[in-house]
VOBA-1610 file (N, C-alpha, C; in pm, whole numbers, padded with zeros to 5 digits, always signed):
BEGIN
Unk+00085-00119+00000Unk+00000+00000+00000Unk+00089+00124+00000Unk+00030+00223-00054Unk+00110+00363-00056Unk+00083+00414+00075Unk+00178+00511+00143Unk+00143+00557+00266Unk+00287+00697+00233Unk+00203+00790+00349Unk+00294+00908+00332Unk+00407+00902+00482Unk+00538+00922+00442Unk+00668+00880+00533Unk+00717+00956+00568Unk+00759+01018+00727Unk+00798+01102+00807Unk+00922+01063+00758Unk+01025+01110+00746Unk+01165+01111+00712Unk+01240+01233+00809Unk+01187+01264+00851Unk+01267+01417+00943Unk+01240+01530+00894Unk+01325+01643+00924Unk+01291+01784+00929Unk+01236+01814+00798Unk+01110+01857+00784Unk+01042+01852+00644Unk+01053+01811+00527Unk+01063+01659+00591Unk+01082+01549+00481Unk+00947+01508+00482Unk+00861+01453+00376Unk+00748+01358+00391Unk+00756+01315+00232Unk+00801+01183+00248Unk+00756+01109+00112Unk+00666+01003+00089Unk+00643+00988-00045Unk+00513+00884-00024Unk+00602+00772-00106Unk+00552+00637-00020Unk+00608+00579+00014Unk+00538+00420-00027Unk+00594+00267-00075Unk+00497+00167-00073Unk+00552+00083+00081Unk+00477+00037+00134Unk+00511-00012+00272Unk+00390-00115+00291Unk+00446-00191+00364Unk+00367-00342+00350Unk+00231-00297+00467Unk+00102-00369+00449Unk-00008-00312+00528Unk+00017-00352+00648Unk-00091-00295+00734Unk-00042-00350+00867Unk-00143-00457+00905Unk-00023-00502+01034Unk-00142-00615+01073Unk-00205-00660+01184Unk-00297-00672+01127Unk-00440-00717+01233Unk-00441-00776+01310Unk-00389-00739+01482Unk-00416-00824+01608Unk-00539-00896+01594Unk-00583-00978+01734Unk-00742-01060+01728Unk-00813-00919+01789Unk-00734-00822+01814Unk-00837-00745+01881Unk-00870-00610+01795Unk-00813-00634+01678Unk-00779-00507+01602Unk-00900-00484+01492Unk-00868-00359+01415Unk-00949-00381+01261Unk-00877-00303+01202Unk-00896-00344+01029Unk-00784-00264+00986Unk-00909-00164+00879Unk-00860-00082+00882Unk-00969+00051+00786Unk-00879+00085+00659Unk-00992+00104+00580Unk-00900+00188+00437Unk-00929+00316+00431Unk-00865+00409+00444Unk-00906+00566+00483Unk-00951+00600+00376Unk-01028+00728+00401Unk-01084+00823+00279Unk-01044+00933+00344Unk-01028+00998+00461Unk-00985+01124+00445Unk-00925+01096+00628Unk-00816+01169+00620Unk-00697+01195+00746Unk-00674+01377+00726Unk-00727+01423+00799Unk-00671+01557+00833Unk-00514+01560+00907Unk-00504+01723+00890Unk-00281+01692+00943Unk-00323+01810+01070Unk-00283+01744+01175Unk-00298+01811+01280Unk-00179+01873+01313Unk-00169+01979+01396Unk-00085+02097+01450Unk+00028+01990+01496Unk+00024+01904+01585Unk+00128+01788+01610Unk+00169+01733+01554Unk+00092+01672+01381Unk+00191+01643+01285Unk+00292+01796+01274Unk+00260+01884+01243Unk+00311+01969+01160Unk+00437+01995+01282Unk+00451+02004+01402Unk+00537+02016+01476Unk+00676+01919+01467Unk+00607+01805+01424Unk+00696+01726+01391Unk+00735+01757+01276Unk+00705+01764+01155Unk+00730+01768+01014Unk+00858+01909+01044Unk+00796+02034+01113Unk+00871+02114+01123Unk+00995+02143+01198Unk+00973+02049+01328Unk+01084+02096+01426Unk+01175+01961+01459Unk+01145+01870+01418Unk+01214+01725+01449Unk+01174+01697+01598Unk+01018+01684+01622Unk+00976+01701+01730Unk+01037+01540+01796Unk+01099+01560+01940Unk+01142+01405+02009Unk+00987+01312+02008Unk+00864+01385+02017Unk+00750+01264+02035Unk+00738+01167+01861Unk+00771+01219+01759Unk+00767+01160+01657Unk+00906+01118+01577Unk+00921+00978+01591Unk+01031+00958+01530Unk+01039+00872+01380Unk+01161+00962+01297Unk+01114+00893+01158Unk+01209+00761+01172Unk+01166+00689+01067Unk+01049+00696+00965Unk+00947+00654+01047Unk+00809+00730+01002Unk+00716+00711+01049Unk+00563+00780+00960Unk+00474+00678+00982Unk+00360+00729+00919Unk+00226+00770+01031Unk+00272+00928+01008Unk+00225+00992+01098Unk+00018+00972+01080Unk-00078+01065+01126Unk-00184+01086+01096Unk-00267+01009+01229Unk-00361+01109+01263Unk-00493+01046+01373Unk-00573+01123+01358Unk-00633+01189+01281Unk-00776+01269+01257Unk-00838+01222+01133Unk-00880+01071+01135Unk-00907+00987+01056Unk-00994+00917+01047Unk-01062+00918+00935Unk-01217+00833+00914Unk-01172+00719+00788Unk-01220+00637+00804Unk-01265+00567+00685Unk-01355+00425+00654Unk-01336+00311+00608Unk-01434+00201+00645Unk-01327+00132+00676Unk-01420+00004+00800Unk-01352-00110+00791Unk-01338-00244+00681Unk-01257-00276+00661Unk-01198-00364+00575Unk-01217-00524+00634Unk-01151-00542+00758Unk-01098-00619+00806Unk-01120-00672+00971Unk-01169-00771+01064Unk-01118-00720+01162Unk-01056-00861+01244Unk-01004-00880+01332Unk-00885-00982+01423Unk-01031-01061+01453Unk-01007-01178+01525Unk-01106-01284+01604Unk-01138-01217+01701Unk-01104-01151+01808Unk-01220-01076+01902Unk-01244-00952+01899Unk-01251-00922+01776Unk-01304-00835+01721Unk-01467-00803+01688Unk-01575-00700+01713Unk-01686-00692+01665Unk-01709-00744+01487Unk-01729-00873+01409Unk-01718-00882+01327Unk-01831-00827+01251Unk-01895-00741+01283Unk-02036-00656+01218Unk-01983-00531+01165Unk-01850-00497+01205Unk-01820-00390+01204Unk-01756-00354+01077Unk-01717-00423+00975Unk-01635-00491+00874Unk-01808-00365+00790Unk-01752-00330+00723Unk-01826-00236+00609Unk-01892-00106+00646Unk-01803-00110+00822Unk-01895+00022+00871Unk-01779+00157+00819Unk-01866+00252+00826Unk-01806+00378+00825Unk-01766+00419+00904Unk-01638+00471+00983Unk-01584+00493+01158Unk-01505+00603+01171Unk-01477+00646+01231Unk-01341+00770+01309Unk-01292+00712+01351Unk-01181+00716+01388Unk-01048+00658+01498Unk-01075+00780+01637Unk-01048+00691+01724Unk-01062+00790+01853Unk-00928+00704+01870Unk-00772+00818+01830Unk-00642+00825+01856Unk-00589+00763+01968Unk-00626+00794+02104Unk-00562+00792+02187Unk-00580+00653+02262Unk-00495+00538+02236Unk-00537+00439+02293Unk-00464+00343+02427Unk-00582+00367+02501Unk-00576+00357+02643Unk-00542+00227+02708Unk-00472+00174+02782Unk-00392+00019+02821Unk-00588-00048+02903Unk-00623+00047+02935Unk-00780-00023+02963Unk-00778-00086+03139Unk-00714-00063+03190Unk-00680-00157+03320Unk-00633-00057+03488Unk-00556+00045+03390Unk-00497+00109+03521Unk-00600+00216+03581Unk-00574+00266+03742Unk-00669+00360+03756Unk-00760+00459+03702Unk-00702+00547+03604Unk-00738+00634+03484Unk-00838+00578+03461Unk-00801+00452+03354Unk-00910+00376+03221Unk-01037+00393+03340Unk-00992+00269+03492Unk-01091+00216+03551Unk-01226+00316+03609Unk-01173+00480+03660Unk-01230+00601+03670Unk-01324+00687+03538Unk-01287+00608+03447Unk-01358+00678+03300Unk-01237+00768+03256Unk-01153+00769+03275Unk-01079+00892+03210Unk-00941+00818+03113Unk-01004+00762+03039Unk-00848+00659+02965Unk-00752+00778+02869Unk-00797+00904+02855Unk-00744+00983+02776Unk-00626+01023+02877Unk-00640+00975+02987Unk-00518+01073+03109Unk-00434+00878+03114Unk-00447+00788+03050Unk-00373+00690+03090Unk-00208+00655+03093Unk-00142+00625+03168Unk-00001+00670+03180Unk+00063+00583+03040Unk-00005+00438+03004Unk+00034+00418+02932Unk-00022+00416+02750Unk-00092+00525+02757Unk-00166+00546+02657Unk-00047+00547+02501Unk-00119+00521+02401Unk-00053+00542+02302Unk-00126+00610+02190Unk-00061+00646+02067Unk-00140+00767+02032Unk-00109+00742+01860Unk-00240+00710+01780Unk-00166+00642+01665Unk-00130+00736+01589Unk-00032+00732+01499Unk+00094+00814+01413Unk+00160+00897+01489Unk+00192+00853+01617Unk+00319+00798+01671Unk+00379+00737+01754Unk+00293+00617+01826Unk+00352+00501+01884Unk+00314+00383+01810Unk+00237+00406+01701Unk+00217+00297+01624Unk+00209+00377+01476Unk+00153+00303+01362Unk+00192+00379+01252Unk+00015+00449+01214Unk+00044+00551+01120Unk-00118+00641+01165Unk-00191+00631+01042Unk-00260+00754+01026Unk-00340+00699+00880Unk-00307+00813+00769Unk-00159+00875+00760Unk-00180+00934+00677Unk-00136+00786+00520Unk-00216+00682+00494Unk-00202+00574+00436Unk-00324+00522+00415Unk-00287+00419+00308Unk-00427+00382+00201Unk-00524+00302+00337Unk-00409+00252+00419Unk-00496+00144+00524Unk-00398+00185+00630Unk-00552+00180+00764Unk-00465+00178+00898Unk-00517+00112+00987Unk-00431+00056+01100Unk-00456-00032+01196Unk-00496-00010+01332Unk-00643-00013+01413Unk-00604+00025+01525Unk-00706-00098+01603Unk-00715-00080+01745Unk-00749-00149+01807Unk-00983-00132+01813Unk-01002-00215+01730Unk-01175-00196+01719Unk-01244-00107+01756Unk-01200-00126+01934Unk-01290-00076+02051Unk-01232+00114+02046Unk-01165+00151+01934Unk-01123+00308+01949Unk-01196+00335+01781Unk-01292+00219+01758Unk-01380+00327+01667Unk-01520+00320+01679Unk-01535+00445+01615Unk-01706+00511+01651Unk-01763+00569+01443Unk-01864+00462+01474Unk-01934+00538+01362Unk-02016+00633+01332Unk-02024+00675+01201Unk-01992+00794+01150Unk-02143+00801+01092Unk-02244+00946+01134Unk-02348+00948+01029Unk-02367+00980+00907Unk-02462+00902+00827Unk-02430+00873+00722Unk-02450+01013+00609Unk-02540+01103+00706Unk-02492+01278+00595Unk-02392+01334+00611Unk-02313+01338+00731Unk-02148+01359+00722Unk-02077+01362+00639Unk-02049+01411+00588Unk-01896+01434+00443Unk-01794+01371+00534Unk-01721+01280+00445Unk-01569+01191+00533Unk-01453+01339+00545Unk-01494+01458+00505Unk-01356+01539+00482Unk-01436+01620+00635Unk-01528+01632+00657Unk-01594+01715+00742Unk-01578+01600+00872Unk-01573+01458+00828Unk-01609+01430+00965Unk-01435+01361+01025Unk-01378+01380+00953Unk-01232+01375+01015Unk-01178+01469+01081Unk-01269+01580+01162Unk-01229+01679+01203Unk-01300+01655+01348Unk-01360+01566+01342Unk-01417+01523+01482Unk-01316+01485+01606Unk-01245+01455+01578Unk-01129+01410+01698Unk-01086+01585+01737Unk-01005+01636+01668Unk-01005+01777+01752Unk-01067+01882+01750Unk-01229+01847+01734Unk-01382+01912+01778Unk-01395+01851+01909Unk-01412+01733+01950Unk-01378+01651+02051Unk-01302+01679+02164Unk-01185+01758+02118Unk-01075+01827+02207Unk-01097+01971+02285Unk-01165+02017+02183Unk-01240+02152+02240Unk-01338+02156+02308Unk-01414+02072+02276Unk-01496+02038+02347Unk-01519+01929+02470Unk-01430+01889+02484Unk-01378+01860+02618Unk-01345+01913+02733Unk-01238+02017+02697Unk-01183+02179+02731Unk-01281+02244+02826Unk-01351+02302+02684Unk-01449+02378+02750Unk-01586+02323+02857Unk-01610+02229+02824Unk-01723+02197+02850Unk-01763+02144+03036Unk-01616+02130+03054Unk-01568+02092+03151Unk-01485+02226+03263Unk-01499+02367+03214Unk-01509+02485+03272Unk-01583+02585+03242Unk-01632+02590+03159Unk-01690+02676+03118Unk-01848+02711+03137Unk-01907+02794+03204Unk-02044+02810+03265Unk-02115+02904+03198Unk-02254+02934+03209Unk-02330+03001+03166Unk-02338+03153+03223Unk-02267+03205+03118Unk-02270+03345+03128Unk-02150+03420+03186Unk-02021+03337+03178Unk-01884+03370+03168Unk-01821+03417+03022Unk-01733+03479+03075Unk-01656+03575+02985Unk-01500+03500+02979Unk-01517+03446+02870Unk-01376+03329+02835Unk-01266+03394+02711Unk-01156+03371+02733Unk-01078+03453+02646Unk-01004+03280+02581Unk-00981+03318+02462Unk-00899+03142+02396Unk-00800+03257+02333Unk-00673+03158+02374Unk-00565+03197+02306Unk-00529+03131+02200Unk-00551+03191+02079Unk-00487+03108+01967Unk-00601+03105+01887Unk-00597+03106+01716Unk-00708+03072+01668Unk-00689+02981+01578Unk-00614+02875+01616Unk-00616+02751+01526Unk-00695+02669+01536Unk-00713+02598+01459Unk-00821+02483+01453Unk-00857+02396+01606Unk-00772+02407+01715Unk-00837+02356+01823Unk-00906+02521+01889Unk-00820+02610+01878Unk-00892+02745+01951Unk-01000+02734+01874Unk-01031+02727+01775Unk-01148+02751+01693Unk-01257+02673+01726Unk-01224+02559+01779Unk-01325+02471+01869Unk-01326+02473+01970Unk-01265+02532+02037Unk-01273+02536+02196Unk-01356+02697+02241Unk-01354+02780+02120Unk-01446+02909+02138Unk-01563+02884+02112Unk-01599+02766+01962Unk-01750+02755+01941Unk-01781+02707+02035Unk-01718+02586+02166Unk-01759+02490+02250Unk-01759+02573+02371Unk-01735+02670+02388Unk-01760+02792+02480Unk-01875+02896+02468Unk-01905+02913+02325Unk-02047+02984+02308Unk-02107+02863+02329Unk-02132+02721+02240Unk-02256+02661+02272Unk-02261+02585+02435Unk-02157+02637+02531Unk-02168+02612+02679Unk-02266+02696+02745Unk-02272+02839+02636Unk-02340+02953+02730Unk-02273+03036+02746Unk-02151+03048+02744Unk-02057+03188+02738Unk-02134+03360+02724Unk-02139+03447+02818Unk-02166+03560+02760Unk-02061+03632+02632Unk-01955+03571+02685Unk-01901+03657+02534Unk-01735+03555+02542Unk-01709+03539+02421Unk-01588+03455+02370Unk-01501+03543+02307Unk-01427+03572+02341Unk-01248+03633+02294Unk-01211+03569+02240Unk-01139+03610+02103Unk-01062+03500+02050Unk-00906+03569+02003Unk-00778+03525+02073Unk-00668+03627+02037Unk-00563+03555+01939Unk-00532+03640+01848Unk-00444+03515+01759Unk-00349+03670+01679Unk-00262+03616+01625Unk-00132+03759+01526Unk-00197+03743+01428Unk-00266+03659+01353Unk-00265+03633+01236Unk-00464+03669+01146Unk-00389+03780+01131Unk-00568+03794+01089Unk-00649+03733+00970Unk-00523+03634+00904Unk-00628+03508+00857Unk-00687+03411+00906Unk-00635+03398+01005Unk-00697+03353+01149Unk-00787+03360+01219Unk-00833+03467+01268Unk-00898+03564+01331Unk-01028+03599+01239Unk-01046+03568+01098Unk-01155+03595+00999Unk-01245+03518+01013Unk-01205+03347+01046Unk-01281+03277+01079Unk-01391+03218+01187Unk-01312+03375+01323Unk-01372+03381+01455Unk-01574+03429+01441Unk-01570+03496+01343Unk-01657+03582+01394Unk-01802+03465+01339Unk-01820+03455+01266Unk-01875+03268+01181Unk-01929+03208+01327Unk-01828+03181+01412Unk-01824+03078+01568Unk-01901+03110+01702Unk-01983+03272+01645Unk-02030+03352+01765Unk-01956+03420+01836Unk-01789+03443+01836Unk-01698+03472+01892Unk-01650+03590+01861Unk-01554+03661+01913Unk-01493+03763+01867Unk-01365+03776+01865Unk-01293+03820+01737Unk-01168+03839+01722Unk-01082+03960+01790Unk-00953+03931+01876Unk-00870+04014+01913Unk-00754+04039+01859Unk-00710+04132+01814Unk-00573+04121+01781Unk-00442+04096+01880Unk-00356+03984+01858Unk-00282+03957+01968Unk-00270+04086+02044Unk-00205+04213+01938Unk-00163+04320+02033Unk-00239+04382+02090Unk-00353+04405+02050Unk-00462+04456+02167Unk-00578+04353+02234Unk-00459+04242+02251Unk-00539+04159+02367Unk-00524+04220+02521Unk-00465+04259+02591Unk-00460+04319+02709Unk-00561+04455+02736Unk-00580+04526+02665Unk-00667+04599+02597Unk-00829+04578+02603Unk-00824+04505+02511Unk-00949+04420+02501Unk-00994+04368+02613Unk-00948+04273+02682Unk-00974+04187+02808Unk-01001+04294+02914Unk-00918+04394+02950Unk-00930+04482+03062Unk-01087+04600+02964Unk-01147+04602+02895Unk-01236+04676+02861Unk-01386+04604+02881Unk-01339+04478+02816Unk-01485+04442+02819Unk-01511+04334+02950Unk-01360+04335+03052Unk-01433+04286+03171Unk-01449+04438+03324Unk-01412+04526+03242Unk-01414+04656+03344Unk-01266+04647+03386Unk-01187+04531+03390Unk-01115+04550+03488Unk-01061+04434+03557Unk-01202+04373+03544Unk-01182+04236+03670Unk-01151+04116+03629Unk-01151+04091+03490Unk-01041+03991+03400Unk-01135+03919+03368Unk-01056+03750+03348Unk-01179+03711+03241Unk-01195+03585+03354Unk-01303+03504+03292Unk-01367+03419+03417Unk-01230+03290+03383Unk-01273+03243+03257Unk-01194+03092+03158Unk-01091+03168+03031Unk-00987+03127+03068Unk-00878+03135+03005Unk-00821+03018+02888Unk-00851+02978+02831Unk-00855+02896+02706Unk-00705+02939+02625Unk-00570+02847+02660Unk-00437+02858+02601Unk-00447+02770+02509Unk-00447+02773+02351Unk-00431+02672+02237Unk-00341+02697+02198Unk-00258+02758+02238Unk-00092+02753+02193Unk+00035+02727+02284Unk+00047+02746+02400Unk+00134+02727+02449Unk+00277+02761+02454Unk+00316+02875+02477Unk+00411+02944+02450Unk+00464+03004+02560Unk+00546+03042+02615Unk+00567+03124+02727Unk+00502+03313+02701Unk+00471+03316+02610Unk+00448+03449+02610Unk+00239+03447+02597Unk+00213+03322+02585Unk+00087+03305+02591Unk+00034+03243+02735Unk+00134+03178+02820Unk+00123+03167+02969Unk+00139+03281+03047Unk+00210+03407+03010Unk+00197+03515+03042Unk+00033+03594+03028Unk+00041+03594+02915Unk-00065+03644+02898Unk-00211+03551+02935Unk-00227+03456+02959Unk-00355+03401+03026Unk-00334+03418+03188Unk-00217+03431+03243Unk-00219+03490+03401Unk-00271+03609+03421Unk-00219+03680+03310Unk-00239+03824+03325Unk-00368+03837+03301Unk-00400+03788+03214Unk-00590+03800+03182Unk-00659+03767+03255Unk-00667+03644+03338Unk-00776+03570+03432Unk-00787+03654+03545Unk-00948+03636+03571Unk-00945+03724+03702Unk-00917+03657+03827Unk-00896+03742+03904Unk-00883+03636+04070Unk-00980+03550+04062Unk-00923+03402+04111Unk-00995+03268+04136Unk-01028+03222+03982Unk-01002+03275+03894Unk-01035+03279+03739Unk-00949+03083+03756Unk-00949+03094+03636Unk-00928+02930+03604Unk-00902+02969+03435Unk-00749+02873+03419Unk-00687+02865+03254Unk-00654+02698+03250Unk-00720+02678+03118Unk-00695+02547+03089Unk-00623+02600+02967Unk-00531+02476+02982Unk-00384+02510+02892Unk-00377+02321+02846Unk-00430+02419+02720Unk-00442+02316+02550Unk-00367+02273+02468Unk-00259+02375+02486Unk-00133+02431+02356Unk-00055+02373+02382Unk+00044+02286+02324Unk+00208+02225+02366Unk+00306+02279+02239Unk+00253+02428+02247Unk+00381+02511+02135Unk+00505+02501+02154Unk+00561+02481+02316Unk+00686+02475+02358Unk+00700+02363+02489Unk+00818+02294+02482Unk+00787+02150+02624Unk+00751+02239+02745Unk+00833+02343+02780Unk+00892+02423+02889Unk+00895+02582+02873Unk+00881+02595+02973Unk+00865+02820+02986Unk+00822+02849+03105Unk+00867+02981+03158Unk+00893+03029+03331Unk+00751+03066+03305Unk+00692+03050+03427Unk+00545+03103+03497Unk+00566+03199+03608Unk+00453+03276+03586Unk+00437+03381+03683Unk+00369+03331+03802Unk+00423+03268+03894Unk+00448+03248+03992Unk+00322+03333+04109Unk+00375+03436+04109Unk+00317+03562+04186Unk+00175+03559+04151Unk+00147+03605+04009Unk+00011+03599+03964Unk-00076+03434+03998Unk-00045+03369+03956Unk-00068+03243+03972Unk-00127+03216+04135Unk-00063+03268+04219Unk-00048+03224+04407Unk-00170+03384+04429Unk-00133+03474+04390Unk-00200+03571+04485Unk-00323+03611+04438Unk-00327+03521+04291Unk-00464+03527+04219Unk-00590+03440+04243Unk-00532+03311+04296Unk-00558+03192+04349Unk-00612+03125+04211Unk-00564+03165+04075Unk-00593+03023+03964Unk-00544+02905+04004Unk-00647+02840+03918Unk-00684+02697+03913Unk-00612+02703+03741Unk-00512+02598+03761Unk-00489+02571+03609Unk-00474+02487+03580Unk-00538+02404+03479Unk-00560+02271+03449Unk-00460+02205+03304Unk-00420+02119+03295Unk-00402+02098+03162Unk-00495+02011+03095Unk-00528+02049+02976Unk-00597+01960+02876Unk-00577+01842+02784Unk-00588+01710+02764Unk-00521+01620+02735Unk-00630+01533+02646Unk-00646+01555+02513Unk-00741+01493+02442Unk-00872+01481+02494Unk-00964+01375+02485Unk-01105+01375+02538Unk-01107+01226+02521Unk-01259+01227+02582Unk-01361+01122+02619Unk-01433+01047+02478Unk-01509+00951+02479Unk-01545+00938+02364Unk-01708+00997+02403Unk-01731+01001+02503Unk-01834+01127+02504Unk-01878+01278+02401Unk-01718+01281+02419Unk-01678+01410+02384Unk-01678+01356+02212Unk-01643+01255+02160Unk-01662+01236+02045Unk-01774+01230+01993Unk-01853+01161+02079Unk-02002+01114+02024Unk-02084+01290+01944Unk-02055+01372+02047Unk-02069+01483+02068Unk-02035+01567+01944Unk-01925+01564+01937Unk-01848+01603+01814Unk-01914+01584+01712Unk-01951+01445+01635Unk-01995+01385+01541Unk-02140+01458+01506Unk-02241+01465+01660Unk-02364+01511+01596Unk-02360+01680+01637Unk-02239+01748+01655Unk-02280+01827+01619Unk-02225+01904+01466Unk-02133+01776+01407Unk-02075+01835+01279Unk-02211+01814+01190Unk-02281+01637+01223Unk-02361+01654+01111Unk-02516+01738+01125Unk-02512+01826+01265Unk-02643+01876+01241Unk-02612+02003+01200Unk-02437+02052+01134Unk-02436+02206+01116Unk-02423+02313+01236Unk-02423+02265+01382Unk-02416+02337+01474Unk-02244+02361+01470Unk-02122+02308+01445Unk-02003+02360+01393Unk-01985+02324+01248Unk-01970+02444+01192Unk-01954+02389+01024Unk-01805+02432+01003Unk-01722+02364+00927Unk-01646+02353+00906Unk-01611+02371+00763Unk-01679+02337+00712Unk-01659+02323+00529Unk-01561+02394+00488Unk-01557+02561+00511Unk-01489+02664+00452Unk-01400+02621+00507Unk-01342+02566+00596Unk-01220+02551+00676Unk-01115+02460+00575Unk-01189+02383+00502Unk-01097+02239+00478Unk-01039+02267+00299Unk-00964+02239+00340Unk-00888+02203+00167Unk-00850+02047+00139Unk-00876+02006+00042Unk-00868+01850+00050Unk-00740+01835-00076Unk-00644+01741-00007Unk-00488+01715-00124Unk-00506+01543-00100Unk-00408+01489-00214Unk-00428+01367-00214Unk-00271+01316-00166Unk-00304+01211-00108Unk-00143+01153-00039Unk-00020+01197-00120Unk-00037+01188-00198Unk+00085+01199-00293Unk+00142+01333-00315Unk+00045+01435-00281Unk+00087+01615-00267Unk+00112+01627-00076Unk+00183+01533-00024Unk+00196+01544+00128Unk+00296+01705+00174Unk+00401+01607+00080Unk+00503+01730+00087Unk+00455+01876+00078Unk+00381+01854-00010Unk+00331+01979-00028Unk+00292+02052+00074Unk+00163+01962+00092Unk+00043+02073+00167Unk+00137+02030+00320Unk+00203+01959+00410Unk+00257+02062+00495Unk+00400+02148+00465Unk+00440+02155+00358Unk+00499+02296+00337Unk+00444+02396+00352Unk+00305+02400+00270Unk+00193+02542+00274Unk+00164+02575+00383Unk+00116+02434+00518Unk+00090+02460+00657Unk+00195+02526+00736Unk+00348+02451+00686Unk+00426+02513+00769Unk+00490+02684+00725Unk+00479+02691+00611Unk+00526+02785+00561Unk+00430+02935+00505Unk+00286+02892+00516Unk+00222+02987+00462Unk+00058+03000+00543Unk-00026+03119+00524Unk-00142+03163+00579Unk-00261+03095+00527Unk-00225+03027+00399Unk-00338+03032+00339Unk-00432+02910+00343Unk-00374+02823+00408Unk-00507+02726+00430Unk-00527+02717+00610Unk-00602+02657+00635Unk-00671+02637+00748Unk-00688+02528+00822Unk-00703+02441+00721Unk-00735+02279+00775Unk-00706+02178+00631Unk-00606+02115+00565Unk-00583+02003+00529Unk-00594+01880+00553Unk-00687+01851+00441Unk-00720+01691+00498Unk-00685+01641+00356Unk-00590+01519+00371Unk-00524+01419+00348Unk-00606+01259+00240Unk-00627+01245+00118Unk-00744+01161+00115Unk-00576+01060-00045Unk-00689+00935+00008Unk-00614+00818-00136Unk-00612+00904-00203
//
């Protein structure tokens, strides 16, 4: 089968590589569409240590099953599915509490196993969820980090708080709609890039310009900061700025892994009394979720997506890494 090959610092070639194979507990899918998430592109760009080449990256992936192992659901063989990425050892405290997305030994496909930017991919049955059948496969491969935002938020965010999201990439962009449809009185959205920022206003949200985010925040809360602090980037200069924004007792969930490490404000943090959480994929709750609200149109996405075929890999994350102009690439045979 053809599959597209991490090779290192913005290398990706496409590649023939033997299919993979099917544990008794597994199924194997033939994709139709893999979106390239911000974590591929980290890798593609920075020789990130979590992805090592060669490797066939991809987890924002739909397609049918093909195939599946002996204890496997064998009904499942012609269904239409998502991959829910993050797969959980099933046993340790975490899994046993409901929370397998926090599992210590979790693994995460395209890159502890091989992913779907490829004609066929392999994962374990019980991490797929099917797909309704008015869903577009390019629309509904975006469900895993709709899922993410909505996890985020949904899980701080109250009715009739004033939430600021840092970042307006494709997870900020879901973690603001998943903040208006929480109830939010009003959603901030701060990003440099005002091709970015075009797509806020569509989400119920409102666009800030990074530089008059401090500005902004101190106007439209009087003063007294913001309730939910929403970091989708992760940067030291964006941990600054969500301390500085939140109001006393305020609460920042921090989404973003732009950088491993960066100094915190300390002071703000202790005399403010935040609560700061980190965010770590989702639930399949949070998926189920995802799914009906892509296909009832309550997040539309469409304008978002540009669709390339395996074989233009190189390409389209050059354009991601190197240019403004797309938004969301998704990946198809």
């Amino acid at each position: 089968m053809k599959a597209l090959v991490y090779l290192g610092p913005r290398r990706m070639e496409l590649q023939e590589v033997p299919e993979p194979e099917v544990g008794p507990g597994d199924a194997r899918v033939r994709m139709t569409a893999s979106a390239i998430c911000g974590s591929d592109l980290h890798g593609f760009r920075e020789a990130s240590p979590r992805r090592t080449p060669p490797l066939v990256m991809g987890h924002e992936a739909i397609g049918v099953v093909e195939e599946v192992g002996a204890e496997a659901d064998p009904t499942l063989v012609g269904t239409r599915v998502v991959a829910m990425p993050v797969v959980p050892c099933g046993s340790c405290a975490r899994c046993r509490e409901g929370r397998p997305n926090l599992c210590p030994s979790r693994r995460l496909m395209g890159m502890h196993f091989p992913g779907a930017f490829a004609e066929v991919f392999a994962i374990p049955a019980t991490q797929l969820m099917g797909v309704p059948d008015a869903l577009e496969d390019a629309t509904a491969s975006l469900a895993e980090p709709l899922a993410n935002g909505l996890h985020t938020a949904s899980r701080s965010v109250m009715p009739g708080d004033v939430v600021l999201v840092i970042g307006a990439g494709v997870i900020g962009l879901f973690a603001a709609r998943a903040a208006v449809l929480a109830g939010a009185a009003r959603v901030l959205v701060t990003d440099r890039l005002t091709s970015r920022l075009a797509l806020v206003g569509a989400l119920g949200a409102e666009p800030v310009l990074a530089d008059e985010a401090g500005d902004v925040v101190a106007k439209a809360t009087e003063g007294a900061g913001i309730d939910v602090v929403i970091d989708a980037v992760g940067l030291p200069s964006t941990w600054a700025l969500a301390l500085d924004a939140v109001r006393y007792g305020g609460r920042v969930e921090a989404i973003g892994l732009g950088a491993p490490e960066g100094p915190v404000n300390y002071h703000a943090l202790v005399t403010k009394g935040v609560t700061v959480v980190g965010a770590y994929a989702c639930l399949p709750a949070d998926f189920e979720r995802s799914l009906t609200l892509l296909a009832g149109g309550e997040v539309d996405v469409r304008s978002w997506i540009t669709s390339m075929p395996l074989a233009d890999g190189q390409r389209a994350f050059e354009a991601l890494a190197d240019e403004d102009r797309y938004s969301k690439v998704v990946l198809t045979p």
